[in-house]
C-alpha positions as CSV (number, residue, x, y, z in Angstrom):
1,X,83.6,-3.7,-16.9
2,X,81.7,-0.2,-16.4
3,X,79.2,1.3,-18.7
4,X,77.3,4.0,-18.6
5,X,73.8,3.8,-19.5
6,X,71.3,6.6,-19.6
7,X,67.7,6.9,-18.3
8,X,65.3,3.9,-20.6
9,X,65.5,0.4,-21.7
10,X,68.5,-0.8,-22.8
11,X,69.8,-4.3,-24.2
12,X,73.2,-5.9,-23.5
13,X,75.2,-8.0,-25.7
14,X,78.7,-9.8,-25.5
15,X,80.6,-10.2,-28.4
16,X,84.0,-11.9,-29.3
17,X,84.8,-9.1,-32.3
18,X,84.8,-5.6,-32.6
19,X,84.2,-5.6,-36.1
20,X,81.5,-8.6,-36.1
21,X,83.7,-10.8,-38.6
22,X,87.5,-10.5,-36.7
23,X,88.0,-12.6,-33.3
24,X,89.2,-10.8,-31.0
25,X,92.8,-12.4,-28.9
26,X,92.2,-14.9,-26.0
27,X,88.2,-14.7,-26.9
28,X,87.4,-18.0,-25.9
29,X,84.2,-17.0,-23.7
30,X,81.9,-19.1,-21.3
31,X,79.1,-17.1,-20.1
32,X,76.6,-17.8,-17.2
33,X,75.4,-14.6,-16.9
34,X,75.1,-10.3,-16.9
35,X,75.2,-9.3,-13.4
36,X,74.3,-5.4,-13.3
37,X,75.0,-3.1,-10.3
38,X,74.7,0.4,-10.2
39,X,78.3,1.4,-9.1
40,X,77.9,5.1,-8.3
41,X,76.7,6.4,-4.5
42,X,73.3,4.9,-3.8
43,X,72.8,1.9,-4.1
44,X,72.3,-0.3,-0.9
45,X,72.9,-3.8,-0.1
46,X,70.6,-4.9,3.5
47,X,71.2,-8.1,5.5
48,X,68.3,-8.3,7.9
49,X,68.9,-10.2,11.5
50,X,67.2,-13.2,9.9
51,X,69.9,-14.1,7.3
52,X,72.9,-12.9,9.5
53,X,75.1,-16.1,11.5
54,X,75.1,-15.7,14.8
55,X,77.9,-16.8,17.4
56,X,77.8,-17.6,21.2
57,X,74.6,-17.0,22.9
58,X,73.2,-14.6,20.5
59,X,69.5,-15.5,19.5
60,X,66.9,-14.6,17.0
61,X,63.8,-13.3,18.4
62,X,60.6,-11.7,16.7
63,X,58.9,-10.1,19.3
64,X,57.9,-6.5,17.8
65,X,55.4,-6.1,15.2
66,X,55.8,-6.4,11.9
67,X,59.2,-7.3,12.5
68,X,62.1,-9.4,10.2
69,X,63.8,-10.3,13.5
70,X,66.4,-9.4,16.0
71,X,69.4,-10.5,16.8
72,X,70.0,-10.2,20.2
73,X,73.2,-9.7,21.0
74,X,74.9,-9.7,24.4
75,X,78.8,-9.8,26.0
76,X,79.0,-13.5,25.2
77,X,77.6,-13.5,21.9
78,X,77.6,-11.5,18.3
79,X,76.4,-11.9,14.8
80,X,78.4,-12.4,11.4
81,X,77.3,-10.9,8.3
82,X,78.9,-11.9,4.9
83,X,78.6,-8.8,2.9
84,X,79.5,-8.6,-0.6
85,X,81.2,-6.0,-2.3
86,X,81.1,-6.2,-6.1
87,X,84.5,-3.8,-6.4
88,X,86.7,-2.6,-4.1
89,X,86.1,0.4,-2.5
90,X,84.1,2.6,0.1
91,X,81.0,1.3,1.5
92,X,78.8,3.3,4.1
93,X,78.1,0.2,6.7
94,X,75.1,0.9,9.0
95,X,74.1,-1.2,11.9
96,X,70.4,-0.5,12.7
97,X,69.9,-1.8,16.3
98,X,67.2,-1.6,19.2
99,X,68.1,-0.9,22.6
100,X,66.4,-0.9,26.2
101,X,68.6,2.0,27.9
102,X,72.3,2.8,27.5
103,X,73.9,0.1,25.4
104,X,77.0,0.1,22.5
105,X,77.9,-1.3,19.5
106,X,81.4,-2.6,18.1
107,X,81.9,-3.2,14.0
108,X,84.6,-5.3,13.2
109,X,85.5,-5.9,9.4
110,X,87.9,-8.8,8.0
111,X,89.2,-9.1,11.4
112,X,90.0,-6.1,12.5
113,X,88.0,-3.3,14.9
114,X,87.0,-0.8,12.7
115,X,84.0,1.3,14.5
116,X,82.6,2.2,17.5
117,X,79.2,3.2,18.6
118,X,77.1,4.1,21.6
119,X,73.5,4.9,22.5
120,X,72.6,6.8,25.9
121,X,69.3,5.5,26.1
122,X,66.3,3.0,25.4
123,X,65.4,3.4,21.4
124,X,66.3,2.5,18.3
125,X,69.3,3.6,16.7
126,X,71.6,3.4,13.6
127,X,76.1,3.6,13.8
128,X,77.6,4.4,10.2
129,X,80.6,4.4,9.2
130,X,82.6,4.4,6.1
131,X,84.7,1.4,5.4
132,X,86.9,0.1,2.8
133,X,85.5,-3.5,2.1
134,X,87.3,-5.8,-0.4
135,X,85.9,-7.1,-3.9
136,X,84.1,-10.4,-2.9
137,X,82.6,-11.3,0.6
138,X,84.1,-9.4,3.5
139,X,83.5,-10.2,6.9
140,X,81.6,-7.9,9.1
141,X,80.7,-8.9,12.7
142,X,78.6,-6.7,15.4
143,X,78.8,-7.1,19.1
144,X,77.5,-5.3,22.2
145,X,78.8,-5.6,25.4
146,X,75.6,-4.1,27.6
147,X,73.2,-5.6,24.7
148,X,71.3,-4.6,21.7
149,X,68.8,-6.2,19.1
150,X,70.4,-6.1,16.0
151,X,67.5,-5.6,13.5
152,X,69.9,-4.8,9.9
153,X,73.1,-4.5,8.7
154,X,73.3,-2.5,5.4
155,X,75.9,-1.6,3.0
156,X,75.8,1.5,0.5
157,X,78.1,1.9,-2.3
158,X,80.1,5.5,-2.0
159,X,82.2,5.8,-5.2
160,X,83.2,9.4,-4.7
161,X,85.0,8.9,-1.3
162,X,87.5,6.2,-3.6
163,X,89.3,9.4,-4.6
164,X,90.7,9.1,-0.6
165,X,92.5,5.9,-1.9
166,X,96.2,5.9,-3.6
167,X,96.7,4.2,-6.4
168,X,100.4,3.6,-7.0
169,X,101.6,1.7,-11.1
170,X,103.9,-1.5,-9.9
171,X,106.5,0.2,-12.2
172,X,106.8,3.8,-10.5
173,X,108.4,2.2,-7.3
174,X,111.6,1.6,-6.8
175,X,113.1,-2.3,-7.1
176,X,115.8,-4.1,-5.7
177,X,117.2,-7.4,-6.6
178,X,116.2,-9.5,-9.9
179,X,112.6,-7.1,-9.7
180,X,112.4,-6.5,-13.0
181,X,109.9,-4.4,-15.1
182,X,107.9,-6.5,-17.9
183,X,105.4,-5.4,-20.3
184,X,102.4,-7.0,-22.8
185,X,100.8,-5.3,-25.5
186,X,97.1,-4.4,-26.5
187,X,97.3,-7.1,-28.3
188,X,97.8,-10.1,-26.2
189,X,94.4,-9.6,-24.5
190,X,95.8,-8.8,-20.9
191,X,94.2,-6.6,-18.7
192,X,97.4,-4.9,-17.0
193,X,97.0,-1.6,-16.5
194,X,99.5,0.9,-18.4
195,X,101.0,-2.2,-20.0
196,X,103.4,-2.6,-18.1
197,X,103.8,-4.6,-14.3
198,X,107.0,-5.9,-12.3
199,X,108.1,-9.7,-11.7
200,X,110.7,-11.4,-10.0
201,X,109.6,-10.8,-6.7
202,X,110.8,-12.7,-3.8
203,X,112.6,-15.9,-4.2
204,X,114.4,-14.6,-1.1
205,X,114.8,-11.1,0.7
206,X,116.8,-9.8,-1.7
207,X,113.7,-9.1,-4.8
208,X,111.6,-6.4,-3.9
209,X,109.1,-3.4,-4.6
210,X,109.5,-0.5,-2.6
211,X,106.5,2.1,-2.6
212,X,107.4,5.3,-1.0
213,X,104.8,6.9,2.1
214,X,102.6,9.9,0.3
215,X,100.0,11.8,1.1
216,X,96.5,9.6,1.7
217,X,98.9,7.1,3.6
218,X,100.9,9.1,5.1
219,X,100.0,8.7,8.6
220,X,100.3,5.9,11.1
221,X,96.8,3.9,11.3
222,X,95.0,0.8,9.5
223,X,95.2,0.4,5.8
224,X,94.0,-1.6,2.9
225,X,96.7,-2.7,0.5
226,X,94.7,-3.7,-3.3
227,X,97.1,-6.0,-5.1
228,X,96.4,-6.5,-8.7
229,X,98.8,-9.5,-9.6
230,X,99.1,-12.4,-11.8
231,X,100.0,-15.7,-11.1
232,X,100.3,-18.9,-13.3
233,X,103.1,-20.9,-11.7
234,X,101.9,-24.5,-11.7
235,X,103.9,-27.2,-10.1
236,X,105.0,-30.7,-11.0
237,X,103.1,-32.4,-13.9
238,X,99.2,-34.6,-14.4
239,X,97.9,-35.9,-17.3
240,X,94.6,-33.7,-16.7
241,X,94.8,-31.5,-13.6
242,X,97.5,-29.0,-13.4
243,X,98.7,-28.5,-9.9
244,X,98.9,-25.1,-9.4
245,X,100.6,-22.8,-6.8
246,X,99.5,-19.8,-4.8
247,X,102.3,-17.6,-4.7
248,X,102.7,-15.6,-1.2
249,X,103.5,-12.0,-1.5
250,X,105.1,-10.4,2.0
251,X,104.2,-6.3,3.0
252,X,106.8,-4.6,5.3
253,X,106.9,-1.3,6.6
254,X,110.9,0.0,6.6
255,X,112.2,-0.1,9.8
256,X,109.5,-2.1,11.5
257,X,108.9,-5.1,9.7
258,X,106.4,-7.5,8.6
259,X,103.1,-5.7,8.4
260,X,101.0,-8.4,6.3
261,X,101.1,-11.1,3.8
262,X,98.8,-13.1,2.1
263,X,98.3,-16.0,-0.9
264,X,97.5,-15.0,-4.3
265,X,95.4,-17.6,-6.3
266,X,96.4,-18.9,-9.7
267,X,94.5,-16.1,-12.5
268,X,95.1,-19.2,-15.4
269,X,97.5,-16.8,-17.2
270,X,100.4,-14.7,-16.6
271,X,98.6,-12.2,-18.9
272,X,95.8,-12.0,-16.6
273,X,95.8,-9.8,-13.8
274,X,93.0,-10.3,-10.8
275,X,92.7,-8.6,-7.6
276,X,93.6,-9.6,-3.7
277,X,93.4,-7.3,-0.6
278,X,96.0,-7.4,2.4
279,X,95.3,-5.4,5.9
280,X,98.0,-3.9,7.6
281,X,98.7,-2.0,10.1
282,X,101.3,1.1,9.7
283,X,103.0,2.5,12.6
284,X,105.4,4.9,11.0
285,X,104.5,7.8,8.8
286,X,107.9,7.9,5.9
287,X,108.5,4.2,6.3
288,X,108.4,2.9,2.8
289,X,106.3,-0.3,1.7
290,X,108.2,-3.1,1.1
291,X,105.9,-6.3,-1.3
292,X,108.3,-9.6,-1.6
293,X,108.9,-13.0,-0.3
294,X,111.8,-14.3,1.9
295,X,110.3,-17.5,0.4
296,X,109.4,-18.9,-3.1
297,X,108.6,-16.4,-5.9
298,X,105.9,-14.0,-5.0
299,X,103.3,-13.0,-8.0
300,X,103.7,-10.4,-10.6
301,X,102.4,-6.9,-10.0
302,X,100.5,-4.4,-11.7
303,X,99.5,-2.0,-9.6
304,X,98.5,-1.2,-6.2
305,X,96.0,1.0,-4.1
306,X,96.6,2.0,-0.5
307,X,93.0,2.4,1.2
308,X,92.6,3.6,4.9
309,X,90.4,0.8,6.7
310,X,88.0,3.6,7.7
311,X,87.1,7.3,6.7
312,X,85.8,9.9,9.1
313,X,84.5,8.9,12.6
314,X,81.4,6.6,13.3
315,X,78.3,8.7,13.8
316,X,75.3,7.1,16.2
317,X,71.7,8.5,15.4
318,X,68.2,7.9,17.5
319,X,65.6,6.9,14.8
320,X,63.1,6.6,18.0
């Protein structure tokens, strides 16, 4: 939920009626807590040295003054942060890093290389670049093939570069098969966007989605694929546990195949629509994306938005 609030104090209540007497559908409501994050540009997440894993023979040393720590970080070693990312979207990521001559930096995010960085001489320096991380904990790891001391790792929310990201309504693409269009009203309580998503996907190759190429993923080049889905298949029956089922939903790019795939968790309602990211890969630039399952039934779909992994090129900057 996002709410503006102007400058000043402000108290925040949850209610289960609009009107104060009239209970509003589906409004059975546990809370723990508000948590309140400031969703335009600005605000910064840091993960100094000392809370970051580190892998191989990387090491935590504090040997400058006044310092947090450094990760030292060499060819057979690198350091894992677990960033979190309380939406989807674009994140400047800066590594702040210490050198003792020439030295580079490599970012990699949920798997993939995603940045670049090198410094020409002894100092200290910071590589940015814009990323697109997924809502929840992403996976960011650093490593340095000539060395560095890693001393941060900071994320900064940049809501105005989400505009770079396509976001396509399930029911706009073209379907195949059984893939059929299904609706719920404001009533029901659902969270579907427009009303309306698309079902009967996969249960073989023959149910599917097709999303034409258009302009913001157009080109050949890493992508993030935002799947908001619903999925309440449960399997089998218990007296007091239901067994659910994560459905698998399939990405292929026409004419080349299978570009990604992934397991979507049960959202406790088929009304209730949560979010899951998939990475791919494109190599073609008109090559249609495909969402299925050459297996069981693959979740329902509201909508989806196509992020490139990475805007702009890295930039490296001497702080001393």
């Amino acid at each position: 939920m996002q709410i503006a609030l102007k400058k000043g104090t402000h108290t925040l209540s949850l209610r289960a009626s609009a009107d104060g007497s009239t209970v509003l559908p589906n409004s059975d409501i546990t809370l723990d807590k508000f948590v309140l994050t400031d969703v335009t540009d600005g605000e910064s997440t840091v993960y100094p040295a000392s809370t970051i894993r580190l892998a191989g023979a990387a090491t935590l040393a504090y040997d400058a003054s006044g310092s947090r720590g450094a990760a030292k970080i060499g060819a057979d070693g690198r350091a894992d942060v677990y960033a979190t990312a309380f939406q989807s979207g674009y994140y400047d990521v800066k590594v702040d890093y210490r050198t003792t001559g020439a030295s580079d930096v490599a970012v990699d995010l949920n798997g993939r290389r995603v940045a670049t960085g090198s410094a020409n001489a002894a100092g200290t320096w910071s590589t940015t670049a814009r990323l697109h991380l997924s809502e929840g904990i992403n996976e960011i790891e650093v490593r340095s093939q000539a060395g560095i001391a890693l001393t941060a790792v900071t994320t900064t929310r940049v809501a105005s570069a989400d505009s770079s990201a396509i976001k396509v309504e399930a029911e706009s693409g073209t379907r195949a098969g059984g893939a059929r269009v299904g609706s719920y009203d404001s009533a029901s309580g659902s969270n579907v966007s427009g009303g309306a998503f698309v079902g009967n996907l996969g249960n073989g190759t023959g149910n599917t989605l097709s999303i034409p190429r258009a302009s913001g993923f157009n080109t050949a080049g890493d992508y993030d694929i935002v799947v908001k889905y619903a999925n309440a298949e449960v399997s089998g029956r218990h007296d007091y546990n239901p067994q659910v089922v994560d459905r698998r939903l399939q990405v292929t790019e026409a004419g080349k195949g299978r570009v990604g795939e992934g397991y979507f968790r049960y959202t406790y309602a088929w009304n209730s629509f949560w979010e899951r990211t998939i990475p791919v890969t494109l190599s073609t630039t008109g090559g249609a994306i495909v969402l299925g399952n050459d297996g069981p039934w693959a979740p329902d779909v509201d909508y989806v938005v196509i992020a490139p992994a990475r805007l702009g090129q890295p930039s490296t900057v001497r702080i001393t």
